[in-house]
VOKOLLO-9963 format. One record per residue (C-alpha): z, x, y; residue number from 1. Coordinates in steps of 0.5 Angstrom, whole numbers, plus 500, padded with zeros to 3 digits. Each point is the difference from the previous one (the first is absolute). Layout:
% residues N
    Z    X    Y  num
    Z    X    Y  NUM
...
% end
This chain:
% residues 288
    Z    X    Y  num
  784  696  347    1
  494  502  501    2
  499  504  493    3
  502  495  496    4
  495  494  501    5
  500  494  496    6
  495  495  499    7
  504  495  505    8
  499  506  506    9
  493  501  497   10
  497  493  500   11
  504  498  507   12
  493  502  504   13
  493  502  498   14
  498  507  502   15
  494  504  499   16
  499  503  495   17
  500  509  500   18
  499  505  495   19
  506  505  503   20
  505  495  504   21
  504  494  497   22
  501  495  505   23
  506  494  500   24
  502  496  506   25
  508  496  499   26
  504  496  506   27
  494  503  505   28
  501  507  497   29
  493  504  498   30
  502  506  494   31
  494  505  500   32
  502  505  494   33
  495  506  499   34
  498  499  494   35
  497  507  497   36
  506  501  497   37
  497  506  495   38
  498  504  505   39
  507  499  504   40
  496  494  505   41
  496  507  503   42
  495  498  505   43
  493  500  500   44
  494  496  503   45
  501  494  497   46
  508  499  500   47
  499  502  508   48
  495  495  501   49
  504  494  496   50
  506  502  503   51
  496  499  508   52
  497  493  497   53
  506  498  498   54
  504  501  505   55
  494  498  505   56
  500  493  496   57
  508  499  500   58
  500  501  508   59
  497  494  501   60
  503  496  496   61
  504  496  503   62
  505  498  493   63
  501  507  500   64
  507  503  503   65
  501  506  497   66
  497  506  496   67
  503  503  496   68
  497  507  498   69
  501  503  492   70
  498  504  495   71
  499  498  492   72
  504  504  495   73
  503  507  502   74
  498  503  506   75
  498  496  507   76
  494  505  502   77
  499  507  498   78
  494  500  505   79
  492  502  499   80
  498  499  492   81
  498  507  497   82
  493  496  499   83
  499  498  508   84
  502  508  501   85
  495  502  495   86
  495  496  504   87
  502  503  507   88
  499  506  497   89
  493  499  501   90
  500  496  506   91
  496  502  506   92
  504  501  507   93
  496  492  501   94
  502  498  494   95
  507  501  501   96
  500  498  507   97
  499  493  497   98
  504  502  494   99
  506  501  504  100
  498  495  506  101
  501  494  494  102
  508  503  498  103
  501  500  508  104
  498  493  501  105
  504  498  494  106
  507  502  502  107
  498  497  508  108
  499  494  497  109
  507  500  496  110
  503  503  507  111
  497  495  504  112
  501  494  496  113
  503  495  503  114
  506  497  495  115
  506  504  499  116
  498  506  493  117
  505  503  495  118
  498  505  496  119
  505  500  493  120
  500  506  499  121
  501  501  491  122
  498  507  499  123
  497  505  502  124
  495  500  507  125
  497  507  502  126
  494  502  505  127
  497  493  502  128
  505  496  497  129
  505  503  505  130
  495  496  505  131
  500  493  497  132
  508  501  500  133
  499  502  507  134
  495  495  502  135
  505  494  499  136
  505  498  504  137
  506  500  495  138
  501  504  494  139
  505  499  495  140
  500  507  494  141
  503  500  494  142
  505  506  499  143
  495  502  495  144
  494  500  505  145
  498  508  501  146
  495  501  506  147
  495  506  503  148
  495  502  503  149
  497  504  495  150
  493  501  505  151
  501  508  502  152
  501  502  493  153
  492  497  499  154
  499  504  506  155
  499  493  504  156
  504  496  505  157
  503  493  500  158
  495  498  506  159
  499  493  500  160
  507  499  498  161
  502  504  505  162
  502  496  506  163
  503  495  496  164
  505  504  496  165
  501  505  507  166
  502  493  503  167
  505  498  495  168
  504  507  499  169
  498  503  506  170
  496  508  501  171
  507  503  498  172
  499  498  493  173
  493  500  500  174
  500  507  502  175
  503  502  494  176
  499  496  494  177
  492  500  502  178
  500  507  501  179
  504  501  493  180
  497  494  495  181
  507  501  497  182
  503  493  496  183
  506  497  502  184
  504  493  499  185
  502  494  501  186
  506  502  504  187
  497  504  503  188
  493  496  503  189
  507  495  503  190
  503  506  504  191
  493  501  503  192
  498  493  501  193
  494  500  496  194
  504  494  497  195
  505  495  502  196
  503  499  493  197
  502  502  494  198
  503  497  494  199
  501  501  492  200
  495  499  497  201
  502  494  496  202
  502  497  507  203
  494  501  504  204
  496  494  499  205
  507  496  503  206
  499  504  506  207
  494  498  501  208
  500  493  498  209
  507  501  505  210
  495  502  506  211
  495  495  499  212
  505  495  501  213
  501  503  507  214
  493  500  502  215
  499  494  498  216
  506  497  504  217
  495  503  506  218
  494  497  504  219
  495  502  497  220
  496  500  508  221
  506  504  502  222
  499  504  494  223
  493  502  502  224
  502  501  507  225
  505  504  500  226
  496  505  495  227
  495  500  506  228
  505  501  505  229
  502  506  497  230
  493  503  499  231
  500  499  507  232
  506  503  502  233
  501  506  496  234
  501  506  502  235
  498  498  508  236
  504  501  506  237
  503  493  503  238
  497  501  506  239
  497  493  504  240
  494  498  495  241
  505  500  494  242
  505  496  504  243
  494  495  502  244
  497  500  493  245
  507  499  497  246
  501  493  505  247
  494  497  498  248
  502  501  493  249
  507  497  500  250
  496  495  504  251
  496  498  496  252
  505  500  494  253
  505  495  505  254
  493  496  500  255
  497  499  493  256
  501  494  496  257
  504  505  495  258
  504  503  505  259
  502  493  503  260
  501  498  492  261
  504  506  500  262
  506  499  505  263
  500  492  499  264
  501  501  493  265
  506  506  503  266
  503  494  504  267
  500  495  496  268
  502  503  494  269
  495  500  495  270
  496  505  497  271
  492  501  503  272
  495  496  496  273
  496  506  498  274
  507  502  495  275
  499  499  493  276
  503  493  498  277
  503  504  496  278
  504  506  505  279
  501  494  505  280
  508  500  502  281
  502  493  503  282
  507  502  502  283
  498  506  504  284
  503  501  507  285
  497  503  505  286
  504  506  504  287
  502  502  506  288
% end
């Protein structure tokens, strides 16, 4: 239950100390809450730079299975804190050159992150929120959640979240909630993709905790294996390079020591060694 931490899911591993996240590990799973909840979790310099070096920290670490993405108190993300805008104002074209280039590489470090991401999404997520939303690989909202892309309003465009949230719900939509900044809610953000499910407030932590226990059944090097492949082949022809790079993938998989694990476990009836001891199935039947 990522917003409802106990002091046994706090102390089950140390992490690094950071003045806008709260992060906890439990069963293999890292809780990144953004932590600036009297401004609504909006950015600025130092959210995005703790966000990239926590994120950076837990791809490497092999203890880690799975990310979940949240925020504290009402809102998930409301976008760029007013402080941060204040201080753009006055920025050069240089300035913001690098100002946005730390925003863009934050969100391809959270897009490009090797283990499986959720976003729980508990309350409102706007402008830049949106992207985090749409950086991960699963998101689950509560009926509650409310979403847009406010940026045209201020006379700005939402550029760096732009590729992510294009990806996710396709330019049709794009078009018309970039272009308009309208609000719209969790219902709506299901029927366009931006995400995968939506669930009562009260039941949202359970549908959460109900997918990680879905992820964590997989093998992890698949895992990250089947998140390059669809980086590779997304929006590509199937033409001979794709069929030849694809073959090598899946041969590679057949050969690896966690793929053999994998079909030996199938075959004999057993759950692979990489699932928790506590979803492990010892009666399971393979099929076909």
């Amino acid at each position: 239950m990522p917003r409802k931490k106990s002091p046994a899911i706090a102390t089950e591993s140390a992490s690094p100390a950071y003045g806008t996240l709260t992060v906890a590990r439990r069963h293999g799973v890292a809780l990144v809450g953004l932590n600036r909840p009297d401004v609504h979790n909006a950015f600025d310099e130092t959210l995005i730079a703790e966000i990239t070096a926590c994120l950076t920290a837990l791809d490497t670490d092999p203890t880690v299975r799975a990310v979940v993405l949240y925020g504290e108190g009402k809102s998930f993300c409301a976008g760029a804190d007013l402080g941060w805008m204040r201080r753009m104002a006055n920025y050069s074209y240089d300035e913001n050159i690098a100002d946005a280039g730390a925003l863009a590489r934050m969100l391809h470090t959270l897009h490009r992150l090797s283990k499986p991401t959720v976003a729980c999404v508990q309350g409102a997520a706007y402008g830049g929120g949106v992207g985090l939303i749409a950086c991960c690989d699963i998101a689950i909202a509560s009926t509650a959640a409310t979403f847009a892309f406010s940026e045209a309003k201020l006379g700005l465009i939402p550029a760096t979240i732009g590729p992510y949230v294009v990806q996710a719900i396709g330019a049709r939509y794009a078009h018309r909630y970039f272009l308009t900044g309208e609000r719209f809610d969790a219902a709506e953000a299901y029927r366009i993709g931006l995400v995968h499910d939506i669930a009562p407030p009260d039941e949202l932590d359970a549908k959460v905790n109900e997918m990680l226990g879905t992820l964590l059944v997989a093998g992890p090097n698949a895992q990250a294996a089947a998140k390059a492949l669809i980086r590779s082949v997304a929006n590509r022809p199937i033409d001979e390079k794709v069929m030849a790079d694809t073959a090598e993938r899946i041969a590679f998989a057949r050969a690896s020591d966690e793929g053999k694990e994998g079909v030996s476990a199938f075959l004999g009836r057993r759950s692979p060694a990489w699932v928790p001891a506590s979803l492990r199935d010892t009666g399971r039947k393979p099929k076909g």
